[in-house]
N, C-alpha and C positions, 0 to 999 in steps of 0.2 A: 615598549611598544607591543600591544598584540598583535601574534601572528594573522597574517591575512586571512587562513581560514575559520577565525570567531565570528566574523559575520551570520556564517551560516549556519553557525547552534539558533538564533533567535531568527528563521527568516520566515515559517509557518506560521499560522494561526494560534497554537498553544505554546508554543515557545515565545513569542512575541508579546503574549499577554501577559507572560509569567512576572513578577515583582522585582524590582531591583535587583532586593539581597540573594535572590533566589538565581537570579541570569550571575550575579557577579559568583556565587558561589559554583553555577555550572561550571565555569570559562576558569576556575580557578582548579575541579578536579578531573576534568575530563581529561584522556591521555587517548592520542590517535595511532590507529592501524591503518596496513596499508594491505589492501584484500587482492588476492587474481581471482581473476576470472573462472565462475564456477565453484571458488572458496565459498564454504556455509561462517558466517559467524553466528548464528546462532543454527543449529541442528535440534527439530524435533524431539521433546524428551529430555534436556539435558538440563543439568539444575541451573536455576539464575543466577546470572554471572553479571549482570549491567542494562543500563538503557542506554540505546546507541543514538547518533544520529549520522544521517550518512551527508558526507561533505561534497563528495565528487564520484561519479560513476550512476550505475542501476540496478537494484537488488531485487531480488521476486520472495515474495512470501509462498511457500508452500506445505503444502497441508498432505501428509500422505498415510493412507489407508493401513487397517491392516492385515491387506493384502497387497499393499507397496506400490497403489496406485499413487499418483501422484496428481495433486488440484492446487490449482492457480490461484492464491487470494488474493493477493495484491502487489501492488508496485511502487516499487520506493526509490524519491528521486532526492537531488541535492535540496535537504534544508529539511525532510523528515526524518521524525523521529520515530523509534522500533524498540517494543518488548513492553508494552502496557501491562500485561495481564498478568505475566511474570513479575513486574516491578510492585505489583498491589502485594501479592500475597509471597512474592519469593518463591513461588511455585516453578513446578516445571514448562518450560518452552513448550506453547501451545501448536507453534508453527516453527518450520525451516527457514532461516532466510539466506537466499542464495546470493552471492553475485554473479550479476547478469554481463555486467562487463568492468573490467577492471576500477577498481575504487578506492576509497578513503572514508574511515568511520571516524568520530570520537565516539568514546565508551565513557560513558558515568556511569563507575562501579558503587555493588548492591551498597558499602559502607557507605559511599560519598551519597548515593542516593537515600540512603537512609534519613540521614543526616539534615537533608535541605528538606523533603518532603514528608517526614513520617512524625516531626517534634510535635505538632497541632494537627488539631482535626480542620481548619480553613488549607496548610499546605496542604495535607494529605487528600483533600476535595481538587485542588491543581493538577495530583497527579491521577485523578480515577476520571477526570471528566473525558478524556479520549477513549475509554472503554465504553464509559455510558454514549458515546456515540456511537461507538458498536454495533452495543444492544440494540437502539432504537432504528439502525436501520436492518440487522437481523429481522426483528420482528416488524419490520414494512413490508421484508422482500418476503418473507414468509406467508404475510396477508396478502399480499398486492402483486409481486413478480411471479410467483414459480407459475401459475396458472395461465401467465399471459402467453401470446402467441412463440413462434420459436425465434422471429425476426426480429420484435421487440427484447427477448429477453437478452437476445447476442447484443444489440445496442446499446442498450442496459446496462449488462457486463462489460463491456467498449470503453464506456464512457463512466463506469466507479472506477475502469483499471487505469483510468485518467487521471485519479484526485487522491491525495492521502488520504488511505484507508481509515485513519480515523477523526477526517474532517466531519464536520457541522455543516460545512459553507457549499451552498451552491453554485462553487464557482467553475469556471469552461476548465474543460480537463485539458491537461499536459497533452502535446501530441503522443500517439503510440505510432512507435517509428520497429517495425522487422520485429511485432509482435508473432513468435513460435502458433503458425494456425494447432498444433498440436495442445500447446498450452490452452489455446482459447477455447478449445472444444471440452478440455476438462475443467477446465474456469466455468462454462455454462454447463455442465452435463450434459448436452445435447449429440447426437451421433455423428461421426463426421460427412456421412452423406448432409444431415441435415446444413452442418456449418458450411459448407463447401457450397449447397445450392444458396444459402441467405449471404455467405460472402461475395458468390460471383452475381447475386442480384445488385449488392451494396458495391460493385467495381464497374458493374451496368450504370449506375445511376450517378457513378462520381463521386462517391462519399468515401471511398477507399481504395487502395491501390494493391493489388497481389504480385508480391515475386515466389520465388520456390521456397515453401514453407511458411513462409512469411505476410504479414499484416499490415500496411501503414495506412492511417486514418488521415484522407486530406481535406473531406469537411466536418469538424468536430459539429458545428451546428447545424448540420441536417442530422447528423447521428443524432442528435439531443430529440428533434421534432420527433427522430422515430422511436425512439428508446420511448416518449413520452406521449406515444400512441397519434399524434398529430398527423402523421404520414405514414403510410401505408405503401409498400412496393409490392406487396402481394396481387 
């Protein structure tokens, strides 16, 4: 009998697609951790050790300067998976990934992952296409985001820290429940006067709710209209 938590290697979009031989050989090498809270499994910099996927809990991706700032990239919930970039080239961890609250990974190490996705050039297309997702919304936001207002881009940012970071899918984001306002301020670059006036407009109008430090998004579809220029609270 498989253990109850094999559901959730396959429950995302690129694990869901993947081929038989390819899900039966996950579920066969994958071996689980159990993370506390604030534990990095992956730390910036450090050589590739595995693709994870996280079972239970919430992990933050973070990207930190080298002047030991520290930026918000994304959010990882039960059923994604974490370390694309590193699993291409076996290169070094481009990002942190922290736990945000206590959790459970599986690990498909660099061997096992070798193995299922590197023997062909069609597997090895399975494991690169969550990068090319990436990219192509790298170079969206780069045309399209940085330039837009400050209100829209916070929404923007809201609502990608909603979705696995290296979804395709336009689908409604995950709630964000006691998002750190300090995180979200360097998640946008914007100053925190700025975030603080466009949060308590977005707590005026009902679309979020603020406690001490903290963010919860209680209408994801009005965030979307605004993120997508449609409404204007300005």
């Amino acid at each position: 009998m498989k253990p109850q938590w094999c559901w959730r290697l396959f429950e995302n979009e690129w694990s869901r697609a993947l081929p038989p031989q390819i899900r039966a050989g996950i579920e066969q090498a994958v071996t689980v951790r159990t993370i506390a809270q604030s534990e990095e499994i992956i730390r910036q910099g450090d050589s590739f050790s595995g693709l994870y996927c996280l079972l239970d809990g919430q992990m933050h991706v973070i990207g930190t300067s080298a002047a030991g700032d520290e930026l918000l990239i994304g959010i990882h919930r039960p059923g994604d998976w974490i370390g694309f970039l590193a699993a291409l080239d076996e290169g070094p961890y481009a990002f942190s990934v922290r736990a945000f609250r206590p959790s459970r990974v599986a690990v498909l190490g660099a061997a096992a992952l070798a193995e299922l996705f590197k023997r062909d050039l069609p597997s090895f297309r399975l494991l690169l296409q969550p990068e090319i997702n990436v990219a192509r919304k790298n170079y969206q936001y780069f045309i399209e985001h940085a330039h837009r207002p400050p209100m829209q881009r916070l929404a923007e940012r809201m609502m990608a820290l909603g979705r696995w970071p290296y979804t395709a899918e336009e689908m409604t984001p995950a709630p964000l429940d006691q998002l750190p306002q300090a995180a979200l301020a360097s998640a946008t670059r914007l100053s925190r006067q700025t975030i603080n006036s466009c949060l308590n407009a977005l707590q005026q109008a009902g679309v979020v709710t603020l406690a001490y430090r903290t963010v919860s998004v209680i209408d994801p579809r009005r965030l979307g209209r605004i993120a997508r220029g449609e409404e204007n609270l300005s």
